[in-house]
N, C-alpha and C positions, 0 to 999 in steps of 0.2 A: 398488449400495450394499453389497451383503451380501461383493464379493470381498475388500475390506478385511480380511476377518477371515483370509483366508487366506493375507496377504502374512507373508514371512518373518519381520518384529519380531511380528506380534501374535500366534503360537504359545502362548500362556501363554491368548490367551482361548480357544480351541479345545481346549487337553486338559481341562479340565476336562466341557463335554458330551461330550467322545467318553467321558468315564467314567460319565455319565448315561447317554448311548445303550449302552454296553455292559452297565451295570445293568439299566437295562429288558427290554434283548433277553435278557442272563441268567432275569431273572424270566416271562418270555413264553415262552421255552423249559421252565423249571420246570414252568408251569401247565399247558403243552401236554402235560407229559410225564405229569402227576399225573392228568389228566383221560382220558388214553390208557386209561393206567394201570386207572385206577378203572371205564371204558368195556369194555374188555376183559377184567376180570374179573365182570362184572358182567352181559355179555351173553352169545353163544355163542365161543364162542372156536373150534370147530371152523370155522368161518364168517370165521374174521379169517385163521387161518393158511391156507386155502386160498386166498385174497385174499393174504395176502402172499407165499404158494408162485408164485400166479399172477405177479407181478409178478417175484418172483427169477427165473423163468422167462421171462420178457419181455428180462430185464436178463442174462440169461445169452447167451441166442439173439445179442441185439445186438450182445452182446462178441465172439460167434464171428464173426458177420459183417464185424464192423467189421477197420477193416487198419492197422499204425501205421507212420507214414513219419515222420523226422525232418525238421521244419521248420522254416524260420530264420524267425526273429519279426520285427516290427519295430526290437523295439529293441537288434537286434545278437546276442540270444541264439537258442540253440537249442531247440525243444521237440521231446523225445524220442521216441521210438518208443510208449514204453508211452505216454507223456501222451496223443500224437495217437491212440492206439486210445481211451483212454479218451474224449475229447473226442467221439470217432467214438460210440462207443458211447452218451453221452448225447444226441444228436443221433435216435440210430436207437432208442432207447429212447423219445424225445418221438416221432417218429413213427409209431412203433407206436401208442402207446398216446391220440395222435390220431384213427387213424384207430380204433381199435378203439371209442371213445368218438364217432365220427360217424357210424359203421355201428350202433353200440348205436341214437342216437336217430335216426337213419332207418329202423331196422325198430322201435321201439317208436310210430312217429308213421304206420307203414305199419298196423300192428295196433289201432290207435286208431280210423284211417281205417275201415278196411274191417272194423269194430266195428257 
């Protein structure tokens, strides 16, 4: 029922929510940023930038590791060198910081135990 809205004449009913949904997420990105904001000044701040030191650090590592190859897409095009290091790197980025967060609560669930 709902693909109707996306066949080529009814275009006119869909720009309008995608400027609703674009409002909203504008607004939802404000609040997150206000409340960061207000969080970070308001608590220890030596505590947030080693937490984010930590991360750039993660995000660094991964980049070095990572390797870019150009590769043809499916749709005819190519993705570039740097893209595919990048895409590489968010990849190895999410598994770092997987596995760092499954070893965090297997030794916090080991220290519990044997509490």
């Amino acid at each position: 029922m709902g693909i109707w809205l996306f066949s080529t004449g009814n275009q006119s009913l869909v720009q309008p929510l995608m400027y609703i949904a674009y409002a909203v997420f504008l607004l939802t990105v404000l609040f997150v940023v206000i409340f960061v904001l207000k969080g970070l000044f308001s608590g220890n701040i030596k505590n947030t930038l080693i937490t984010v030191g930590a991360f750039l650090a993660v995000v660094v590592v991964a980049y070095l590791i990572s390797n870019g190859v150009e590769t043809p897409m499916k749709d005819g095009e190519m993705l570039s060198a740097s893209g595919s290091k990048w895409v590489g790197t968010g990849l190895y980025t999410f598994y770092f910081l997987a596995i760092i967060a499954i070893g965090t609560m297997i030794v916090t669930g080991a220290k519990k135990i044997f509490k």
